[in-house]
N, C-alpha and C positions, 0 to 999 in steps of 0.2 A: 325635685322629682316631677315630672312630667305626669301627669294623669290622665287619661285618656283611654284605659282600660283593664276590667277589672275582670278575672272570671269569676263563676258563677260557681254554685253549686244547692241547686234547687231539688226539695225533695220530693217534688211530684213528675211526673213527664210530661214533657209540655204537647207532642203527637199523639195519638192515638195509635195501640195498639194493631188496628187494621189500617194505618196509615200507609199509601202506596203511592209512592215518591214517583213512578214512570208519570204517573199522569201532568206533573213539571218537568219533564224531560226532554219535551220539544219545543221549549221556550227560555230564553235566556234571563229575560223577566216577568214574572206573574204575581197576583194577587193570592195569597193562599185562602183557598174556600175554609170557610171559619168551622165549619164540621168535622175538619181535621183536626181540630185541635181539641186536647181530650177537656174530659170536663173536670177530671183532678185539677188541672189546668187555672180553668177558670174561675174555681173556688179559692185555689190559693192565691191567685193577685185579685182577688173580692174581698178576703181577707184581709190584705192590704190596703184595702180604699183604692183598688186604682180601676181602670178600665182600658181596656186593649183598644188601640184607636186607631191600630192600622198592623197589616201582617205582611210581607212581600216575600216573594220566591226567587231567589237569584240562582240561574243555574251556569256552572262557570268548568268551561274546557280547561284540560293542561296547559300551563305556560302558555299561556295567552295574555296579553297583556291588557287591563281594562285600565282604562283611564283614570285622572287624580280628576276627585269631583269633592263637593260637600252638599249636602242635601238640605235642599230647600233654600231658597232665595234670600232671606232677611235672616236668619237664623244663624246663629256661630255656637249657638251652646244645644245642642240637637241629642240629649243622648238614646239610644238604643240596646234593645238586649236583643243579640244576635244568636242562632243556635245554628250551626255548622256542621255536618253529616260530610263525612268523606275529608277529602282535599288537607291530609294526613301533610305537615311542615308548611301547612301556605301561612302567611304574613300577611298583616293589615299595616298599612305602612302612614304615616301621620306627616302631613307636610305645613309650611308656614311658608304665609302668602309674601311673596316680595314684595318691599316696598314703592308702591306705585304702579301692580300691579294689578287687572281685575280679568276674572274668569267671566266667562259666556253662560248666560242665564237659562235655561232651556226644561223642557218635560219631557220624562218618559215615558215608553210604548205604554204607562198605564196611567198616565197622566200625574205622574210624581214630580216635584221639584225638584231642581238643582243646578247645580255651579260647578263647569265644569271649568280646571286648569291646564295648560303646559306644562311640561317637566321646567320649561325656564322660566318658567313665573312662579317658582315656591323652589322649594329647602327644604329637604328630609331631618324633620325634628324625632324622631319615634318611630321604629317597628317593632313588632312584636308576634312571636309563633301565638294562631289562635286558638284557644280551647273554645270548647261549647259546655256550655253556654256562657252566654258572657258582654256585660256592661261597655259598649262602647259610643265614643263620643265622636258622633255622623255630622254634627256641625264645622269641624277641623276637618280641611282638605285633606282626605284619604284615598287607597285604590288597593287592593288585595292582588298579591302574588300566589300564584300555587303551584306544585310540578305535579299535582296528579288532581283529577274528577271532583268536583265539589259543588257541593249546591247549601245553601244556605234561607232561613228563613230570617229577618229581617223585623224587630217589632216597635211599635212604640206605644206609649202607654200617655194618659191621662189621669187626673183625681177625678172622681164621681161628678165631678159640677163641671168634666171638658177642660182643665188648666193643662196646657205643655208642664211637664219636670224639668227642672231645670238639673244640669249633670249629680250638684250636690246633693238635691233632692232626691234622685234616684238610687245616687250610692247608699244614702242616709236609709231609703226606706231597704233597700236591697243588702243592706251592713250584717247584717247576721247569716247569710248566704256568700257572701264573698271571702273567697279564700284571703285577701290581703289581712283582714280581719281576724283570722288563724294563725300568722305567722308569730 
């Protein structure tokens, strides 16, 4: 079984209530102002031991094609809990790198890292329709298909003293929230 993504199902909201999504609408990618995010929010991954240590805003046209990347430079085990609004049957699509291959190292418009690939330097190992919210793994060459409007917020997390999680570690602390966990 391939792992690489798990949904979520968290009991508090992670936006606020008066949270007004135009204000990321005229940018493809942004930085979410942290006063959006409600404070149920942040009590429940404090309760965790963890700390939010980064939040992004992707905002993504129909059928558009965005490129296979993996995020951030050095890193292969990268995971992320992603929350998705709209973009109803889009796919996050998982690829493996060819051998002898290497992707262009590069920052974006917010000064993020990443790797980007061609379609002929990787192999589609994984897709999967995305729920919100939900556990995925941003170190594995990826790129999201959609046929309608979608924006997405983007997280990653810390333990209290600033450690990366590594993917296990995240499912581990995140296992009583995750549907695979239910079946």
């Amino acid at each position: 079984m391939i792992d690489l993504y798990r949904p979520l199902e968290l009991p508090v909201p992670f936006l606020k209530k008066s949270f007004d999504k135009t204000k990321y609408a005229n940018a493809r990618h942004k930085h979410l102002d942290r006063s959006d995010i409600s404070d149920l929010y942040y009590s429940f991954i404090e309760n965790l031991d963890l700390r939010l240590n980064h939040a992004e805003v992707f905002f993504s046209l129909p059928n558009i094609y965005y490129p296979i990347h993996r995020d951030q430079h050095n890193l292969i085990d990268f995971p992320k809990i992603n929350f998705v609004y709209g973009g109803d049957n889009s796919k996050m699509n998982w690829y493996k790198i060819k051998e002898g291959r290497e992707g262009i190292s590069s920052y974006t418009n917010i000064n993020t890292a990443f790797v980007q690939y061609e379609l002929n330097d990787v192999d589609l190992i994984f897709s999967q329709e995305i729920k919100s919210p939900s556990l995925v793994q941003a170190g594995v060459p990826h790129n999201v298909t959609s046929p309608t409007l979608r924006w997405s917020v983007s997280t990653v997390y810390t333990t209290k003293n600033n450690k990366l999680l590594s993917w296990n570690e995240i499912c581990s602390i995140f296992n009583d929230y995750s549907f695979y966990t239910k079946l």
